[in-house]
Backbone bond lengths (Angstrom), bond angles and torsions (degrees), N, CA, C in turn:
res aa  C-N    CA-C-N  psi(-1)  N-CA   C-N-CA  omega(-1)  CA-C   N-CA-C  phi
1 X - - - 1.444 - - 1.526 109.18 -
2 X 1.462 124.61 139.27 1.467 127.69 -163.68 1.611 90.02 -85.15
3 X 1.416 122.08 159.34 1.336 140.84 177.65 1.296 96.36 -84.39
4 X 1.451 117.84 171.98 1.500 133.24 173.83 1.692 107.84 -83.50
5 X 1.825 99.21 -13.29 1.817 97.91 177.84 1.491 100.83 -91.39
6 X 0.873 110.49 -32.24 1.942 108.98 174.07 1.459 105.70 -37.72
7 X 1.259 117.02 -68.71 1.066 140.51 166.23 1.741 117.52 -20.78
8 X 1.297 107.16 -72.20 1.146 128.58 174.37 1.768 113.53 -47.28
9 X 1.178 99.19 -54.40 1.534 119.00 175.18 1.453 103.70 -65.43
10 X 1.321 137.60 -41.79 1.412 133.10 -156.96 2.386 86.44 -83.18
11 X 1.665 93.38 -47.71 1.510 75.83 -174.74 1.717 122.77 -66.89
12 X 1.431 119.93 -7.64 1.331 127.89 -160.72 1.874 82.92 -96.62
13 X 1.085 123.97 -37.11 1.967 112.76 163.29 1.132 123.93 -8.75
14 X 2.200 78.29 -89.85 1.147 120.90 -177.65 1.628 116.95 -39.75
15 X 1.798 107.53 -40.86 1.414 101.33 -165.21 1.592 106.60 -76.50
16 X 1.751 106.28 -30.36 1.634 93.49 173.76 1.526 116.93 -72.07
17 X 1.219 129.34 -20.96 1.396 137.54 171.69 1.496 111.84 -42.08
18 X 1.669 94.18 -51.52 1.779 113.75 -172.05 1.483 102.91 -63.37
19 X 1.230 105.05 -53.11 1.479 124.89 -169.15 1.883 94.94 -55.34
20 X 1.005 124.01 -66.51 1.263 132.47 176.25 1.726 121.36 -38.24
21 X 1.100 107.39 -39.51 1.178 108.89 173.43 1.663 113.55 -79.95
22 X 1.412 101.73 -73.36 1.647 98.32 167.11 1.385 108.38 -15.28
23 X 1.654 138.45 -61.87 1.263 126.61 -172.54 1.744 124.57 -65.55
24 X 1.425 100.55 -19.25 1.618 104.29 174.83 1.522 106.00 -90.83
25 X 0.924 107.78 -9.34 1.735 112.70 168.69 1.448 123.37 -54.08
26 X 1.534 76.99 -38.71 1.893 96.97 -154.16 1.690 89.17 -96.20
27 X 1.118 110.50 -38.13 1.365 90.61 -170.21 2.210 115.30 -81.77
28 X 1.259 72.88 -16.98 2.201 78.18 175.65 1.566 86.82 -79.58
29 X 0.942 130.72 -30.79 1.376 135.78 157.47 1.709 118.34 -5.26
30 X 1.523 77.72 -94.11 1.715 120.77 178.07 1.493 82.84 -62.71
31 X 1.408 151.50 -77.66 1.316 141.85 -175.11 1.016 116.31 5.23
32 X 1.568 102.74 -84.18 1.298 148.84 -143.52 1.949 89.78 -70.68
33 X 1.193 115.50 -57.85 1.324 112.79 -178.59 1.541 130.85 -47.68
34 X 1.910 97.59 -37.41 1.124 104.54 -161.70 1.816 108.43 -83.83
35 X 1.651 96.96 -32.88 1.418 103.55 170.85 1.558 108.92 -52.88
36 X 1.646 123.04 -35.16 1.770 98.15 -177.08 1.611 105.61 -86.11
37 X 1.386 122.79 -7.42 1.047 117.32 166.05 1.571 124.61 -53.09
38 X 1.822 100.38 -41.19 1.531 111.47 -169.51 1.634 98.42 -86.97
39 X 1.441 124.15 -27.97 1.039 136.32 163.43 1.953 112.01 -25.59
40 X 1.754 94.93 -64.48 1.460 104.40 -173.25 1.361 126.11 -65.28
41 X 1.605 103.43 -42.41 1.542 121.04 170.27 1.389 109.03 -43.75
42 X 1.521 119.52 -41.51 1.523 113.87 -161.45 1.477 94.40 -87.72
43 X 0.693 142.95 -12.20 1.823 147.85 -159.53 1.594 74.64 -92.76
44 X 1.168 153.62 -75.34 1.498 151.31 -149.64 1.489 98.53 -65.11
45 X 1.543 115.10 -54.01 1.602 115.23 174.66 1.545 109.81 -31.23
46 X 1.491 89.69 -59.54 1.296 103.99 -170.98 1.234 118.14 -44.61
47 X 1.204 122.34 -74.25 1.756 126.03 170.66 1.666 113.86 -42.17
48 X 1.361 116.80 -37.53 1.451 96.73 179.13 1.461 107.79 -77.48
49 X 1.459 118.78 -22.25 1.919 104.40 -171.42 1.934 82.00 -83.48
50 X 0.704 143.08 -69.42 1.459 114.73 -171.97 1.004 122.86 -42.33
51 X 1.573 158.34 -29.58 0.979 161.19 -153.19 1.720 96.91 -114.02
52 X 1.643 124.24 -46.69 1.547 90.81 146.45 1.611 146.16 -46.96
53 X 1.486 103.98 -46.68 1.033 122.59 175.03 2.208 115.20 -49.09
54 X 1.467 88.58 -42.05 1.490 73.23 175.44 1.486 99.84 -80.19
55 X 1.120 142.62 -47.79 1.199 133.61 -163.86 1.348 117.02 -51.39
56 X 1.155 120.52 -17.97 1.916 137.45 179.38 1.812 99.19 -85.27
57 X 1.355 98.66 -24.23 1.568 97.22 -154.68 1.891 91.20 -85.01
58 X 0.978 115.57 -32.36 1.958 140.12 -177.33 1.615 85.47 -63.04
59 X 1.066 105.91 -66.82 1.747 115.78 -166.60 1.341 93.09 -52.72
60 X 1.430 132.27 -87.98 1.248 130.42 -149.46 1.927 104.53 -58.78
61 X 1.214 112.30 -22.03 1.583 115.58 165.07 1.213 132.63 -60.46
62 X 1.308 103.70 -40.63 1.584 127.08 170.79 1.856 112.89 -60.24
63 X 1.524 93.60 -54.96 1.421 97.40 176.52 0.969 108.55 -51.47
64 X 1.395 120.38 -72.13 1.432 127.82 -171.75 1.477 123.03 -39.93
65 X 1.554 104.91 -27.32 1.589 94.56 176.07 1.330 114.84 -92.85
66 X 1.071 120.98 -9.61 1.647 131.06 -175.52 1.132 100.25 -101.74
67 X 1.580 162.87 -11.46 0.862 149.54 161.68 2.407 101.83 -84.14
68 X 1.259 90.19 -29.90 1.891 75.53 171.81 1.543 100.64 -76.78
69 X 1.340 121.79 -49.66 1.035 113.82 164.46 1.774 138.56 -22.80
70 X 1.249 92.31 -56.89 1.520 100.98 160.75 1.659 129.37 -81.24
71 X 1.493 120.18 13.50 1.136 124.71 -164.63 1.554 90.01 -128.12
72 X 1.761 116.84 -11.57 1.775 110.03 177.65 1.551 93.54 -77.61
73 X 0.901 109.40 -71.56 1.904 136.74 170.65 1.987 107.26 -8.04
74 X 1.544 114.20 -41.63 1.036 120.82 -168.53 1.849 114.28 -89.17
């Protein structure tokens, strides 16, 4: 037959068990938030390296036509 401390002991587990989880909750939690946070930031990265990227791509076009340009001319 189990004692009334078995008992006691099995619920004092359980409560750090409970307790334990509640804290991984919170923190996949906080995770979970911060990843769409980092999520958004990179979406902005994103648009400015493309939008450099074309702007390099204009530039190196430009050159390129003005330097044949300047090589019909000669």
């Amino acid at each position: 037959m189990t004692e009334p401390l078995d008992h006691a002991r099995d619920f004092d587990i359980n409560a750090v068990q409970e307790t334990r989880l509640v804290v991984q909750a919170l923190k996949i939690e906080r995770l979970e938030e911060k990843q769409e946070e980092l999520r958004e930031r990179l979406k902005v990265v994103e648009k400015w390296v493309i939008g450099a990227a074309a702007v390099l791509a204009a530039g190196v076009t430009v050159i390129g036509f003005a330097t044949n340009i300047s090589k019909a001319y000669l």
